[in-house]
N, C-alpha and C positions, 0 to 999 in steps of 0.2 A: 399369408404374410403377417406376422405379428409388429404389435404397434410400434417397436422400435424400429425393423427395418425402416416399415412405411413412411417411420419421418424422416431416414436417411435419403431417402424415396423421395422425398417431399422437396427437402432440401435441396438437393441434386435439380431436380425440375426450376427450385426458384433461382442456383446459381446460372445454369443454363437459357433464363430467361434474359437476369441481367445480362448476360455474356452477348442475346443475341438483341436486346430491346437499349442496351445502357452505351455499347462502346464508343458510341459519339461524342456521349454528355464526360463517357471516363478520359475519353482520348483530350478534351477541351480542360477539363481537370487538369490535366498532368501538362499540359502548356504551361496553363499559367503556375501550374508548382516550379516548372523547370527556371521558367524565367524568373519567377522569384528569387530560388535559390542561386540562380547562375550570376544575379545581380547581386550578389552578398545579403540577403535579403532572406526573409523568414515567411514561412505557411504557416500559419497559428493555425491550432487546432484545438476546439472546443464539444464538448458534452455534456450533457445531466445524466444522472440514472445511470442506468446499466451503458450508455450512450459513452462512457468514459474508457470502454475496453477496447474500438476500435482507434481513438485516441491512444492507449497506451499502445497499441499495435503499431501505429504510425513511428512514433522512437520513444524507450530507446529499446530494441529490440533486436535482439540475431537480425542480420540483414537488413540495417535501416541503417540512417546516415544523417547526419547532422544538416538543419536546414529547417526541420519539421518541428515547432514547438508547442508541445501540449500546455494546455490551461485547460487546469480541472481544480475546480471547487469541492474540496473535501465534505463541505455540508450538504451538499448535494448526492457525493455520490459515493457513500461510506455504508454498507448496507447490511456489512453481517450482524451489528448488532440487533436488529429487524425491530426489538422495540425494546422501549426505557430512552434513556439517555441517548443520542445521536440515532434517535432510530429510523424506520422510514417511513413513520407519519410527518415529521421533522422535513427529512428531505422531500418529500413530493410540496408538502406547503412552500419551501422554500424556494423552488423550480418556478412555482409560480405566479412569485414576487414582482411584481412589476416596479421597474427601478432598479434591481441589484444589478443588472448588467451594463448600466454605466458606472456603478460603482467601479467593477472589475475592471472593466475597458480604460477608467482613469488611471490603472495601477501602471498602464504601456506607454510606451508610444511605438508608435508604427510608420515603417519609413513607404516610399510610394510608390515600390514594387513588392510590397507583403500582401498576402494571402492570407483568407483567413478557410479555415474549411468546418463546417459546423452539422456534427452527428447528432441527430435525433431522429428515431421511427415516428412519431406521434408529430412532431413536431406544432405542436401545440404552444406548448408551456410558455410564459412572460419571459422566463430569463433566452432561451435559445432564441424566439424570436428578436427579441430586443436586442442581441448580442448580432445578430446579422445586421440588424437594422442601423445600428450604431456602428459597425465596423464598417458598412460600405457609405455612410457619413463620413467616415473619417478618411475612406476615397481607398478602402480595400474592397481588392474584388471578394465576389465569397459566393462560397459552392455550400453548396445543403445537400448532405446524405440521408435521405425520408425516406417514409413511406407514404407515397403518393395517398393508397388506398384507405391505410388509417391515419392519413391528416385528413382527406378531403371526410371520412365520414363523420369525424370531431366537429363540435363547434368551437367559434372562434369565439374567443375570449373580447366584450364588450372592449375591456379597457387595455386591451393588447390590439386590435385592428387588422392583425393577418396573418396569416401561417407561415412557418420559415421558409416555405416554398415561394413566398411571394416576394422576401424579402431576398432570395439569392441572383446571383447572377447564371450561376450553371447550378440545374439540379439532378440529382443522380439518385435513380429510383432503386428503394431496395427491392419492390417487386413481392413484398409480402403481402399479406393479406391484413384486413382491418382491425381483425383479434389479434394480430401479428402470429400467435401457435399456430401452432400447422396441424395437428393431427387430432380428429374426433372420435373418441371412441365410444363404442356400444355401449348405452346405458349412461351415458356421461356427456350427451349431444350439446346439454347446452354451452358447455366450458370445456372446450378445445384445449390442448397441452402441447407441449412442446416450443418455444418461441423460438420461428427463424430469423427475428433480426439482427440478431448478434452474430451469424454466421455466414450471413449476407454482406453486412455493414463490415467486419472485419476482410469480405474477400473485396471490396469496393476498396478498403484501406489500400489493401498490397498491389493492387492490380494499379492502384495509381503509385505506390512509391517503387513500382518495376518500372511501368511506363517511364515514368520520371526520371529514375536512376540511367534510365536506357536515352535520355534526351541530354543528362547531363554530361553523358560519356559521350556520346557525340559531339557534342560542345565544346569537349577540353574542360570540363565544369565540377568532375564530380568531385562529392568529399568524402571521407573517408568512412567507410563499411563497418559496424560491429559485427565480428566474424568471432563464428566460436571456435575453440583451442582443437576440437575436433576435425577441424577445416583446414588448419594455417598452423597449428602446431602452438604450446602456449606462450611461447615467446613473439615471435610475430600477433598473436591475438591479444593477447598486453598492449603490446607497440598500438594497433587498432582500436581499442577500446579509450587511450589517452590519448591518439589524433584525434579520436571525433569527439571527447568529452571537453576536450581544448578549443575544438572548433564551432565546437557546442556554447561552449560559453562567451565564446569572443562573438557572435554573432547574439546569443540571450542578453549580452550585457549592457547591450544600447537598449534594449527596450523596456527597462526598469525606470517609470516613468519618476523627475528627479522635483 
């Protein structure tokens, strides 16, 4: 088996894990998403770093739906310029500023059925922590998407106090490993390659805005679908794209803190 299969290989094993070790903590997720949204009400969703992709996965996306809103900090998680000017010695210093996450958090306000949901594997960093920590201060519930395995083997940051795991109310294990890559190869043992958290964290994404979509259809709750032209034809997927951008903003437009 050659080193790509194997981290197909790998991969498969670590969604199969979440599937059989997480659907408790995904199922209690997708509660309080529903009821947020069912209450006219928002799931804020935050990340650093690469931690920004399951976040844009959440909306606005094929098959997502107004309810879900991302807050992602461009300084943080802007990466192709790798170095110079916004590059990613920048952004890692900036992750782990202690303080900027109540910066952000004063640009909201948040009403008292919002959800906040906070992606990071490491979860280390000042801002992610603090962004939990201040959000359920401000009386949101909030879910942490980690890595159990590489926060616990991290140290904690003196003048940060605790991991995002400590700071959420439901956490949802990505089930990766500590290096987070997953595959070793011969002659290259000591630096592992391939990183599964991004396809872990992305399946944890959808598996709650299925669940979710599936609680607010039961409900009488749900809002309106970004379906593509392939699906519904592109006049009906027009119509779909301006219900939920409409529905999108009438629900973003209270929390532009005044």
């Amino acid at each position: 088996m050659h080193a790509g299969s194997g981290w197909i290989k790998a991969s498969i094993e670590i969604l199969e894990k979440i599937e059989r070790t997480q659907s408790d903590a995904i199922e209690r997720a997708s509660q309080v998403c529903a009821e947020a949204i069912a209450a006219g009400g928002l799931v804020h969703l935050f990340g650093t770093g690469h931690s920004r992709i399951p976040v844009e996965e959440m909306f606005p996306r094929y098959g997502s739906y107004p309810g879900f809103h991302p807050i992602v900090e461009l300084s943080m998680t802007f990466h192709t310029q790798v170095v110079g000017a916004n590059g990613q010695r920048q952004a890692m210093f900036i992750e782990r500023m202690p303080g900027l996450a109540e910066v952000i958090l004063a640009n909201f306000q948040f009403a008292p059925k919002d959800a906040l949901i906070v992606f990071s594997a490491g979860g280390l960093g000042a801002v992610v922590v603090e962004m939990a920590r201040g959000a359920r201060r401000r009386g949101l519930r909030v879910i942490a998407v980690t890595s159990v395995a590489q926060s616990e083997a991290g140290e904690v940051e003196p003048e940060v106090g605790a991991r995002l795991l400590d700071e959420a109310d439901i956490v949802i294990d990505l089930c990766t490993p500590a290096a987070d890559a997953l595959w070793r190869l011969e002659g290259l043992a000591e630096t592992p390659v391939g990183p599964g958290s991004t396809i872990a964290a992305v399946a944890v994404a959808d598996a709650i805005k299925v669940r979710t979509a599936e609680l607010l259809v039961a409900a009488g709750k749900m809002t309106p679908v970004i379906t593509s032209a392939a699906e519904v034809g592109r006049r009906r997927s027009d119509e779909l794209f301006e219900a939920a951008y409409r529905e999108y903003a009438r629900r973003a437009a209270r929390t532009l803190a005044t």
